[in-house]
N, C-alpha and C positions, 0 to 999 in steps of 0.2 A: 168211273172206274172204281171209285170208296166204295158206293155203293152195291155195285155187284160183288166185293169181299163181307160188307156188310149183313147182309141177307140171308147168306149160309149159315152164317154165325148165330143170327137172330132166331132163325128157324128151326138152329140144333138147340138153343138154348131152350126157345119153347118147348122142345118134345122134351129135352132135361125136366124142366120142369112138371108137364102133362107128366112124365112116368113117374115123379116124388111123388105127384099128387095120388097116382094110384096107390104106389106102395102103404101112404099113409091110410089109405081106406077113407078118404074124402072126395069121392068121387060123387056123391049124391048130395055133398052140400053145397050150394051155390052161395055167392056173396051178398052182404043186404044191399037193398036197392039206397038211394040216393035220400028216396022219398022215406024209407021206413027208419026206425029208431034201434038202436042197439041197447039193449036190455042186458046190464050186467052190475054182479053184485058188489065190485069194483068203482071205486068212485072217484074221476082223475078230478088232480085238481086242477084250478083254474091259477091263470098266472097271477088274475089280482089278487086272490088268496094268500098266494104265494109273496107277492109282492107288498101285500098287510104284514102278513107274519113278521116280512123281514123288515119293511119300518117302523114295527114294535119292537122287535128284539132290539134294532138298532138305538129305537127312544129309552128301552132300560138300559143299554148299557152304557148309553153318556149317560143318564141319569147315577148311572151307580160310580161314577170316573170322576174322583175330585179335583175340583176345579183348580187351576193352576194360581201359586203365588204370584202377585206383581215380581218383577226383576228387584233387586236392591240397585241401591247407585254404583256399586259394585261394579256387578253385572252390566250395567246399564255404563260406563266408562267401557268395561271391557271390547261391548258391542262398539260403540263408537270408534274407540280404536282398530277392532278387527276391521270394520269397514272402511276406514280413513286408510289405513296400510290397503286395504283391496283398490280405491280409489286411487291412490299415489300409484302404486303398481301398476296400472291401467294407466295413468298418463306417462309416465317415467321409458314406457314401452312404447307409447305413441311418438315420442319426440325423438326417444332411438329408430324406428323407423323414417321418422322422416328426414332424419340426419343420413338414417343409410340410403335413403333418396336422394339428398340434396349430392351426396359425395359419390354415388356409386357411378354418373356418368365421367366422374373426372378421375378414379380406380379404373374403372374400363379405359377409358384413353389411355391413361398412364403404362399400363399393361400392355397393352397393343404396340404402343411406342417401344416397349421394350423388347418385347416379342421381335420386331420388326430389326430392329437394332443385333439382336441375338442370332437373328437369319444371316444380316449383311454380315456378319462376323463369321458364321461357321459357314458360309456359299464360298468366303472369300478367301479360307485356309484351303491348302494344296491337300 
């Protein structure tokens, strides 16, 4: 079924194009063949070319980028401490987790109970 909507389409597109091609007055030029070479005064490049250029630009300009100072002890506490506070955070949160693990089945029961209790109470007013 695609394919018979397909076909119309394909067919007007072609004559779209067959009629540009007239307009433009390239009716007499045909396309190079496979075998023959395209001779033009235009010269693409190539990606290795491409691909030099840019890891020499890339070698100048670390080369022109000065090199970074050691930390001071400074620095070098401050780093510690940022990571020690990021590490404590990270367990300080795992043990709250598994606290609200260990307790959240005995909040759900407790809840329930009430709940249940809250029911026998308003079932059991007139």
């Amino acid at each position: 079924m695609d394919t018979a909507k397909k076909m119309p389409k394909s067919a007007h597109l072609l004559d779209d194009l067959e009629s540009i091609r007239k307009l433009l007055g390239d009716d007499t030029l045909q396309p190079p063949l496979l075998t023959e070479t395209v001779v033009s005064d235009e010269q693409i490049p190539l990606l290795f070319d491409q691909l030099e250029a840019q890891t020499q630009a890339e070698a100048e300009a670390a080369a022109l980028k000065p090199t970074p100072e050691p930390p001071t002890p400074a620095q070098n506490r401050q780093d510690t401490l940022l990571h020690l506070d990021a590490e404590l955070r990270a367990a300080a949160q795992l043990i709250m987790q598994d606290v609200i693990d260990d307790f959240a089945p005995h909040i759900e029961t407790e809840i329930k109970r009430r709940l249940e209790a809250r029911m026998e109470r308003l079932l059991q007013q007139p």
